[in-house]
C-alpha positions as CSV (number, residue, x, y, z in Angstrom):
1,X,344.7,44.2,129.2
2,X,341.5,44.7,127.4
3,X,339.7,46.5,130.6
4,X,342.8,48.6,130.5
5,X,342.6,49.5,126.9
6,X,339.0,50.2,127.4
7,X,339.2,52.4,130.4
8,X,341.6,54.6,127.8
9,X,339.1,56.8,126.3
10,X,337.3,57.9,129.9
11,X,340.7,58.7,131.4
12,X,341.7,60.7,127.8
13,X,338.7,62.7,128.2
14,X,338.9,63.0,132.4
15,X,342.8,64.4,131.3
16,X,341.3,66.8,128.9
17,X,338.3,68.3,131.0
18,X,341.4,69.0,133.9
19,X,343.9,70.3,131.1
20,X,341.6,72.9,130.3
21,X,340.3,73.5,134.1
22,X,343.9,74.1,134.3
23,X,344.7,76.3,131.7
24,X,341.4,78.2,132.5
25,X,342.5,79.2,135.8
26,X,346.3,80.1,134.6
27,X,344.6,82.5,132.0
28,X,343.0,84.0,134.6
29,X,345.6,84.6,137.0
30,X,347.4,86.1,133.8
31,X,344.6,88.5,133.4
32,X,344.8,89.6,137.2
33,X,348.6,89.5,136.4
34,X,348.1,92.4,133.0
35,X,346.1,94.1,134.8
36,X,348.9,95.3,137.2
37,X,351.7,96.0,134.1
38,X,352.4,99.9,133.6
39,X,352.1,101.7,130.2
40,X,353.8,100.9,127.5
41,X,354.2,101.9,124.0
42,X,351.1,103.4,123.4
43,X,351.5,102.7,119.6
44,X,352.1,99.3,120.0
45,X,349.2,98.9,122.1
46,X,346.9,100.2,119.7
47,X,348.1,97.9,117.1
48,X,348.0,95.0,118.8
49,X,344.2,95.6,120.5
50,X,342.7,96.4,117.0
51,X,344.4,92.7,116.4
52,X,343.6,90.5,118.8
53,X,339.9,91.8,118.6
54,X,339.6,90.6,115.2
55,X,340.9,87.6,116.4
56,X,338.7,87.3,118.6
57,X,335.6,88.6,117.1
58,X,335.9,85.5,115.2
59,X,336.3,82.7,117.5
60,X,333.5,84.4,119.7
61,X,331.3,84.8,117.0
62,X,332.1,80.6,116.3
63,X,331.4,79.6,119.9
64,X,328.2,81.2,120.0
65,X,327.3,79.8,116.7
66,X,327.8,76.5,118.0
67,X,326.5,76.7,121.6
68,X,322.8,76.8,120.8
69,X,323.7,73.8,118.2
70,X,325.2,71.6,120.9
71,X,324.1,71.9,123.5
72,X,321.6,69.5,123.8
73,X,324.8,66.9,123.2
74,X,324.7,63.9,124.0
75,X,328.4,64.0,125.4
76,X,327.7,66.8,128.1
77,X,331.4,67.8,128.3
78,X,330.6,69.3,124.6
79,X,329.0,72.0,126.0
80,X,331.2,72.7,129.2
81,X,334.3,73.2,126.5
82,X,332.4,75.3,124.9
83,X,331.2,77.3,127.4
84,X,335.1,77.5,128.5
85,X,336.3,78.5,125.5
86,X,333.3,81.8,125.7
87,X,334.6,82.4,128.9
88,X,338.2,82.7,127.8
89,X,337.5,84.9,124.7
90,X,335.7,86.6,127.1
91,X,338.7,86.8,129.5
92,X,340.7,87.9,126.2
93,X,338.4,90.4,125.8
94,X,339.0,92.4,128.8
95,X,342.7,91.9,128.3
96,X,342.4,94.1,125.4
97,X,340.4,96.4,127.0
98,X,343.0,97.1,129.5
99,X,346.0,97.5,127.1
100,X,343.8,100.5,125.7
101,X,343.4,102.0,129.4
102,X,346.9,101.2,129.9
103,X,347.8,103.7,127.3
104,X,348.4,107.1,128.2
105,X,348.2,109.6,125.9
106,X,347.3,107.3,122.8
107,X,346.7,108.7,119.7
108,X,344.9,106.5,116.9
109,X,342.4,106.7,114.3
110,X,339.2,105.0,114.9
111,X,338.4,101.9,113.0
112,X,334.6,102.3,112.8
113,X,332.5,99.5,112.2
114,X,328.4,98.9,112.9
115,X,328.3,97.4,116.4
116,X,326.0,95.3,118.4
117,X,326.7,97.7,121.3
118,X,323.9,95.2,123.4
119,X,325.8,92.0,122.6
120,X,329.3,94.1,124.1
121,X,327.6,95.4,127.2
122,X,326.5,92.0,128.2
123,X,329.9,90.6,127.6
124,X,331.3,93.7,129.7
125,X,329.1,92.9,132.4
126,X,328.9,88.9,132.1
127,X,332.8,89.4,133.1
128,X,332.6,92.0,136.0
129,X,329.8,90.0,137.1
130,X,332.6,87.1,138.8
131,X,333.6,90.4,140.5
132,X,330.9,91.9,141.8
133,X,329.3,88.6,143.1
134,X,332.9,88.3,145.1
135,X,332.0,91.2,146.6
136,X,328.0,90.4,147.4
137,X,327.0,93.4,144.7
138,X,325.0,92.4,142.7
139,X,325.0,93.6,138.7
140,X,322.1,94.4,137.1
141,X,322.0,94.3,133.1
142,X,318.7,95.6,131.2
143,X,318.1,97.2,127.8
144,X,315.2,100.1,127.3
145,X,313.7,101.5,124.4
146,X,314.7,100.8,120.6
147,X,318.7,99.5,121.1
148,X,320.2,99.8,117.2
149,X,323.5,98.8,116.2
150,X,325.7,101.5,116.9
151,X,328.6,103.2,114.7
152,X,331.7,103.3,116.4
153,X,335.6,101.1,117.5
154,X,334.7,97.9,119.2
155,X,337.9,98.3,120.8
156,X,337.7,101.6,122.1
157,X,334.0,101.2,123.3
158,X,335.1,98.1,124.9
159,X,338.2,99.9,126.9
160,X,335.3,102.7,128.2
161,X,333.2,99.8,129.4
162,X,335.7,98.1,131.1
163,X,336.9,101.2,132.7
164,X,333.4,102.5,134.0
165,X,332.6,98.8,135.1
166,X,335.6,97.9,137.3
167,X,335.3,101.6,138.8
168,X,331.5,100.6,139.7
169,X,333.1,97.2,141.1
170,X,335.8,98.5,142.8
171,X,333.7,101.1,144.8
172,X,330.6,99.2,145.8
173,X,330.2,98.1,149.3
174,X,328.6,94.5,149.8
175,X,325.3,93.6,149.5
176,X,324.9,96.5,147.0
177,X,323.6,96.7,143.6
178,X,325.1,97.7,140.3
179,X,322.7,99.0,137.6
180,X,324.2,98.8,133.8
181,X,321.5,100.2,131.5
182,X,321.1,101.0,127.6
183,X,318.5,103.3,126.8
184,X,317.8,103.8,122.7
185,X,317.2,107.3,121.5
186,X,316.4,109.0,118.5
187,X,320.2,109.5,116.7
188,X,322.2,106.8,119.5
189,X,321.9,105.4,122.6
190,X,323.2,106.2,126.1
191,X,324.6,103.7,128.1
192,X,324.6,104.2,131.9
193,X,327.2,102.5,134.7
194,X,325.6,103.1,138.5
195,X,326.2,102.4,141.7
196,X,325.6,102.8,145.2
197,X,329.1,103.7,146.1
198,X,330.4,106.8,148.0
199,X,329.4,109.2,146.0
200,X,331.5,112.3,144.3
201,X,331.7,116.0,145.4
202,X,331.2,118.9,143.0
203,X,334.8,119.4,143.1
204,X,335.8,116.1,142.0
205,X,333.6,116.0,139.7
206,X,334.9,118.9,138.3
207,X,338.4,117.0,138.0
208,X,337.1,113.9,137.7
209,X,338.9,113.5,133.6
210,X,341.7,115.4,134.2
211,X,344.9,113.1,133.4
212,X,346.5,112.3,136.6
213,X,344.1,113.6,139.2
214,X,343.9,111.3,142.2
215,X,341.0,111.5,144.6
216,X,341.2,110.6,148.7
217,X,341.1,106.9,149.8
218,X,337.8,105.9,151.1
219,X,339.2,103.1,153.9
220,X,336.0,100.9,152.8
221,X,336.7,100.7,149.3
222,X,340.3,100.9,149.3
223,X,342.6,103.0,146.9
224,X,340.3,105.9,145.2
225,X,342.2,107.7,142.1
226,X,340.8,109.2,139.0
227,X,343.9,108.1,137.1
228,X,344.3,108.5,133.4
229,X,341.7,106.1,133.3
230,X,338.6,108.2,133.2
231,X,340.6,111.1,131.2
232,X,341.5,107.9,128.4
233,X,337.4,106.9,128.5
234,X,336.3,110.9,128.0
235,X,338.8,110.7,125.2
236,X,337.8,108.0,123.8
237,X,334.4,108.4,123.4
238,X,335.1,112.6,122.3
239,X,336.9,110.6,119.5
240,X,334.1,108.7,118.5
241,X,332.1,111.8,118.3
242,X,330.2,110.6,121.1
243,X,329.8,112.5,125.3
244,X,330.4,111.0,129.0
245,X,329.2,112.3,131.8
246,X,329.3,111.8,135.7
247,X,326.1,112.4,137.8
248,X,327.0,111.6,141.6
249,X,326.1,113.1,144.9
250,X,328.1,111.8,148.0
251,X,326.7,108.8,149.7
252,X,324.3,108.2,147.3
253,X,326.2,106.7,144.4
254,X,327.6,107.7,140.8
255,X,326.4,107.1,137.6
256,X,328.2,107.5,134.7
257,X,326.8,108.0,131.1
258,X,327.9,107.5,127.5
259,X,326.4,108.6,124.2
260,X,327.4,107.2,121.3
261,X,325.5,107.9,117.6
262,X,323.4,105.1,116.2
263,X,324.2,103.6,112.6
264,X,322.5,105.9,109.9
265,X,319.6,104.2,107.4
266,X,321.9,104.1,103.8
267,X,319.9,105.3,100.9
């Protein structure tokens, strides 16, 4: 009786560490699941986006406070919960991301906040990373130049991200590479998605953010379509008085930029 009382604690924690494994794995498959869901009500969307990012601004924000605290812990399942639940508001994050692209013809005001545009890329691309490496591509993350804080919607900059990032993913061939950089300028900084995928022609590039335009299947990469998505990223960004713009040349890749204004010195 007493071995089996003290054998308790080891199996409470052993339960624990596979409850979250579990519930890891089932929020992913959720994600893969949202991903697939039509538009809806493009109003509702918006509202509850701008929600769950506060949300999760702040439990993100906590988990990173916390890992460099703990993580020389004794217990070394400390860190491995924590690292879980960074991966999960990271998962949450990209949820929210997609509900934006998911909205056609959204109309909203920009909430506009100083943002660590950095910190967001990194996220962006610590997520499609899983993707790309699935693939054999590898993604390539590096900052240039003077990055500053940035003034624009976390949510709306998030949605662009996502949508230029899974494009880059979706496109690449393996054993290819994926090059994410941010480049600080004067007034903002220009953040740059590119890859070594087929390539665009004049043409399509030329309807490349019209709403609805779909482009012809490459049989390599699967199902190629402009979508609304790209239209919903140029309008986005237009919105937060900031440019995107395609560079591509068939065969030899695309890369796609975005300007956005950098957070002016108050008096």
């Amino acid at each position: 009786m007493m071995r089996a009382a003290h054998e308790e604690p080891g199996n409470a924690k052993h339960a624990a560490i596979a409850a979250i494994t579990r519930a890891q794995q089932d929020l992913e498959h959720a994600v893969m699941q949202l991903d697939l869901l039509p538009a809806v009500d493009v109003h509702s969307v918006a509202l509850a986006a701008h929600a769950l990012n506060s949300f999760l601004t702040v439990s993100g924000g906590v988990v990173e406070l916390l890992l460099p605290v703990l993580r020389h812990h004794p217990d070394r399942q400390v860190t491995v919960w924590l690292e879980g639940l960074a991966h999960a508001n990271d998962l949450m994050n990209h949820t929210v991301s997609q509900l934006m692209n998911n909205s056609v013809g959204v109309e909203l005001t920009p909430r506009l906040e100083d943002v660590d545009l950095a910190r967001l890329v990194e996220r962006a691309c610590a997520y499609y990373r899983r993707a790309a490496e699935d693939k054999s591509v590898k993604l390539i993350f590096s900052l240039h130049g003077d990055v500053r804080p940035v003034r624009t919607d976390r949510v709306l900059t998030a949605a662009v991200l996502d949508n230029l990032l899974s494009n880059a993913v979706k496109y690449s061939s393996p054993d290819r590479h994926i090059w994410v950089e941010l480049h600080g300028e004067r007034d903002g900084v220009v953040c740059s998605v590119r890859d070594e995928g087929p390539g665009l022609s004049h043409d399509e590039q030329a309807r490349l953010f019209r709403p609805g335009i779909r482009l012809e299947p490459i049989p390599a990469a699967g199902e190629r379509s402009g979508g609304y998505g790209l239209a919903i990223a140029r309008s986005f960004v237009d919105r937060l008085g900031g440019e995107l713009t395609c560079a591509s040349t068939p065969n030899r890749g695309t890369t796609f930029s975005f300007w956005l204004p950098t957070v002016r010195p108050r008096p």
